[in-house]
C-alpha positions, 0 to 999 in steps of 0.5 A, a space after each residue: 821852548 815855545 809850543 807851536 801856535 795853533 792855527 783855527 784847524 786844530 781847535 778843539 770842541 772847547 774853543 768853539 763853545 767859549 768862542 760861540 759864547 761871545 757871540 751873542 753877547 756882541 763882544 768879538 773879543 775872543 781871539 783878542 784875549 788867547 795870549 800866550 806867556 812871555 818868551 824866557 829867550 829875551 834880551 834886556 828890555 829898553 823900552 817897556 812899551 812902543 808907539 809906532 806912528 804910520 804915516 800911510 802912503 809914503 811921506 816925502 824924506 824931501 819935505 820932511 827930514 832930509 831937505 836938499 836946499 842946495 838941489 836944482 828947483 825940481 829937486 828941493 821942492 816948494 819948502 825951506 831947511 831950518 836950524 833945530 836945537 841940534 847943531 848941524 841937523 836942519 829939518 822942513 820949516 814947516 817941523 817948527 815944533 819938531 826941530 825944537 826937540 831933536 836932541 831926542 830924535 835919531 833920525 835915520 837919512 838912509 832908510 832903503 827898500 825894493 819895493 815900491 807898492 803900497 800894500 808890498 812895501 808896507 808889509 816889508 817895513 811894518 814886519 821886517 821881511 819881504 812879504 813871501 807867497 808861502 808865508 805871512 809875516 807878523 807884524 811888531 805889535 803881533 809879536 810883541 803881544 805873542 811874546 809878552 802877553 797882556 799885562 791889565 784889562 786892556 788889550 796889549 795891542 791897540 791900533 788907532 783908529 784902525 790896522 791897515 796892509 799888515 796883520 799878525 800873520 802866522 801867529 793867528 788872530 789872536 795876536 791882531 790889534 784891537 782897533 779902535 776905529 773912529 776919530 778921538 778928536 770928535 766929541 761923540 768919540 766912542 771905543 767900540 766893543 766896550 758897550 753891552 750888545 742891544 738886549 744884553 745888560 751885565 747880569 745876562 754877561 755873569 750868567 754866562 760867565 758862571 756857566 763857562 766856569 763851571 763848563 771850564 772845571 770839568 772840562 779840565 779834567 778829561 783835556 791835558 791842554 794847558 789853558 791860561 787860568 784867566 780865559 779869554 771870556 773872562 778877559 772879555 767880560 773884564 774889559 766891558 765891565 771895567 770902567 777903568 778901562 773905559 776911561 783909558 779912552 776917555 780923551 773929555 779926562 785931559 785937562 784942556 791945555 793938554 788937549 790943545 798942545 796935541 791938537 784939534 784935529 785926529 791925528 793929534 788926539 790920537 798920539 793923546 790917546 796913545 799916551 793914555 794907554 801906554 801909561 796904563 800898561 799897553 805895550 804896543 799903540 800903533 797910530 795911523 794918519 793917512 793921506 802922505 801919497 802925495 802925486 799931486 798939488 803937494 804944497 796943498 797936502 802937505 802944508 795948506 790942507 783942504 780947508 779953504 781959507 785956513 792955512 797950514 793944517 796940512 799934514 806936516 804942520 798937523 804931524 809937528 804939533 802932535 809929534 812934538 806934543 807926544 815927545 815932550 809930554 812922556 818926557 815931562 812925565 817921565 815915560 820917555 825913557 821907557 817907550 820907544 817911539 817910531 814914525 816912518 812910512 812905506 817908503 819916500 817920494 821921487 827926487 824930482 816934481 812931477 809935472 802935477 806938482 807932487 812926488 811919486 813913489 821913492 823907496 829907493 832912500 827915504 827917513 825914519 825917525 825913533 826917540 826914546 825907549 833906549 835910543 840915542 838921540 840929537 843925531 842923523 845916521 846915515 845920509 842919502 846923495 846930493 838929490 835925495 836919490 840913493 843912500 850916499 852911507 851907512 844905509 839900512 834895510 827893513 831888516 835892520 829896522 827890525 832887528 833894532 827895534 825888536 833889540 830895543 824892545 827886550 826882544 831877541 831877534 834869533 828868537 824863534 816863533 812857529 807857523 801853524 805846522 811847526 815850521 820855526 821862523 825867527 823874529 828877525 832874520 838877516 837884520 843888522 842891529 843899528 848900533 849908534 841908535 841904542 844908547 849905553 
C-alpha cells in the first residue's frame, strides 16, 4: 500500500537540515534524489524506459501525418502526400526519412481534445486528465519516477533542454525532472548542476557529506520515519562526483557519423542524447522542440526555416532526420523493443489556411505517432473526416493516451497514488487501453 506523499508542510526538522545542506554547495538537488520505492500493484512491463518528444505549440496533423491530398486547396495546404514502406500509409514529403521507418510506427489520425489553449491543452495530454482548479495532475515522467525510483546515479527523469505547461503535481517537487537547460548541439554544451559550486572543491563536499552520516545515525534512533538508506545528499554528492555520470552528457563521445545522422541542429542532438541516457538506465527522457505554432507563413516554419538562403531546415525536415535517427539507431542497437517512443503536441491546426497563411488551433483531430517499447507497428489507427476536421473513427482522448501509455510502461492504470492530505487518486482514470497499438 502506498504512504501518502508528503507535501512541504509536514517535513520534519531533519529534512530542513539535509536540504539547507545543499544549498551552500550549490547543488539544488535535494528534492530530485527523495524517490520512493517501486509500486508492487504493476503490470507487466513493455518498455523499460520512454522518450517522449514535445513538439511545443501544437503540430499540423495537416503537414505531417495525416495529409488530405484530394481537399479543396485551402484545406490540404502547401505540401505533397508520399508512399512510405508501408503500404497504404502515406505521409508529408517532407517525412522522407520517416516514411522509410513506418513499419515501427503506430500512427494515431484520430487523436481528439476540448481544449484548445496551450497551457490547458498541454496540461491534458502530458498527464491524462483535465486540468482541475482542485487539483494538479502529474505528469508521466512524474509518475513513472514515483513509482520506480532511480535505478543509477543519474536522475530517473530527465528533460531536454527544459519542462515546459506540466509538472509533478500533487506528488511534489521531488519527482519533477531534472532539466538540462541549454542546447546540446553547441559545442560549449554544459549540464548544469554537475559542477562544484565557486569556492566549493570535493573535499569541502566529503566534509559535509561525513557530517549528514553521522547526523543520520542518530537521528534514526530517536525518529520512526522509514528513510531510504541512499540519502538524497548522497545522491547529490554521487551525481557531481561521478564522471561516469558526466560523460552520459558528453554528446564530443559519439563518434562523428553518428552525430551527423541526428543532425547539426538542437533537436537532433537532443534525441542523441536522450539515447544516451536511456542506455544508461534513465527510465524516462522528455525532449522539447519548440516553434509548431504555426499562425502564420507556414511553408516558411515548417519546411524553409529562418535561415535565409538555406532551404529545408525548417521544422518538419529537422524532426524527420532526428526522429528517424533515433528510431533506427535503438533499433540497430537493440534498445527499441524496450523504450517506448512518443511524439505528440498539444493539440492540431484549423482544416482550412488562414488568410497569413498558417493554421490556428485545432484540438478537435490531430495525430500521434508511438514505436517501440511493445507497440504494434506499420499501422494507422483510427482516421479523421475528409478535411481533417473531426475524427471520422475510432477516436481516442487523452485518457486513452494515458492509460496505454502507462499500460505499455508496466504501470497499472487503477493504480492508486496520494494527494498531500491522503485523498487516493488513480494514475489513470476513464482512459480505455488502445488495444491495436500493444503488440502480442
Amino acid at each position: 500500500m502506498n504512504r501518502p506523499h508528503r507535501g512541504c508542510g509536514s517535513l520534519s526538522r531533519r529534512d530542513m537540515l539535509r536540504m539547507g545542506s545543499l544549498a551552500p554547495l550549490g547543488l539544488g538537488l535535494t528534492d530530485l534524489f527523495r524517490l520512493q520505492a517501486a509500486s508492487p500493484k504493476a503490470v507487466k512491463a513493455k518498455a523499460k524506459s520512454c522518450i517522449l518528444i514535445w513538439l511545443d505549440g501544437g503540430p499540423s496533423h495537416l503537414e505531417t501525418f495525416d495529409l488530405k491530398p484530394e481537399a479543396p486547396a485551402e484545406v490540404r495546404g502547401p505540401f505533397q502526400a508520399i508512399s512510405s514502406n508501408v503500404d497504404g500509409i502515406r505521409i508529408c514529403e517532407l517525412l522522407a526519412n520517416t516514411a522509410k521507418i513506418c513499419d515501427k510506427l503506430a500512427i494515431l489520425r484520430a487523436m481528439t481534445s476540448p481544449l484548445g489553449e496551450h497551457g490547458l491543452a498541454n496540461h491534458y495530454l502530458m498527464t491524462g486528465y483535465k486540468p482541475s482548479p482542485v487539483v494538479q495532475y502529474p505528469q508521466y515522467g512524474s509518475v513513472v519516477t514515483h513509482l520506480r525510483g532511480a535505478n543509477s546515479v543519474l536522475p530517473p527523469f530527465i528533460a531536454i533542454p527544459e519542462n515546459r505547461s506540466s509538472s509533478a503535481g500533487f506528488l511534489g517537487d521531488t519527482y519533477e525532472p531534472f532539466a538540462t537547460r541549454g542546447d546540446p548541439s553547441k559545442p560549449d554544451f554544459r549540464v548544469r548542476d554537475l559542477d562544484f559550486f565557486p569556492g566549493i572543491d570535493e573535499s569541502r563536499i566529503l566534509r559535509r557529506r561525513t557530517y549528514l552520516a553521522e547526523f543520520d545515525r542518530v537521528q534514526a534512533n530517536i525518529e520512526t520515519r522509514d528513510l531510504q538508506s541512499d540519502s538524497a545528499f548522497e545522491k547529490a554528492y554521487r551525481l557531481v562526483t561521478s564522471e561516469n555520470a558526466k560523460r552520459a552528457f558528453d554528446l564530443a563521445e559519439e563518434p562523428t557519423e553518428v552525430r551527423a545522422r541526428y543532425g547539426p541542429r538542437m533537436l537532433g542532438q537532443s534525441c542523441l542524447l536522450a539515447r544516451r541516457l536511456i542506455e544508461r538506465g534513465v527510465p524516462f527522457v522528455s525532449v522539447m522542440n519548440t516553434g509548431w505554432d504555426t499562425h502564420e507563413n507556414l511553408a516558411l516554419q515548417l519546411r524553409d526555416g529562418y535561415s535565409g538562403a538555406k532551404v529545408g531546415v525548417g521544422l518538419i525536415p529537422t524532426f524527420d532526420q532526428a526522429f528517424s535517427a533515433l528510431i533506427t539507431d535503438l533499433s540497430e542497437r537493440n534498445l527499441l523493443d524496450d523504450t517506448l517512443v512518443i511524439v505528440m503536441g498539444e493539440f492540431g491546426r484549423t482544416p482550412k489556411l488562414n488568410t497569413r497563411g498558417g493554421r490556428d488551433h485545432w484540438p478537435r483531430v490531430f495525430s500521434t505517432v508511438l514505436a517501440g517499447g511493445g507497440v504494434a507497428g506499420g499501422q494507422v489507427i483510427g482516421s479523421s473526416d475528409r478535411v481533417g476536421e473531426s475524427p471520422q473513427d475510432n477516436p481516442i482522448t487523452p485518457n486513452d493516451l494515458a492509460c496505454t501509455i502507462y499500460t505499455l510502461l508496466g504501470i497499472d492504470p487503477d493504480l492508486e497514488l496520494h494527494t498531500p492530505d491522503g485523498r487516493p487518486i488513480r494514475v489513470n482514470q476513464g482512459g480505455k487501453l488502445i488495444r491495436e497499438i500493444v503488440r502480442s
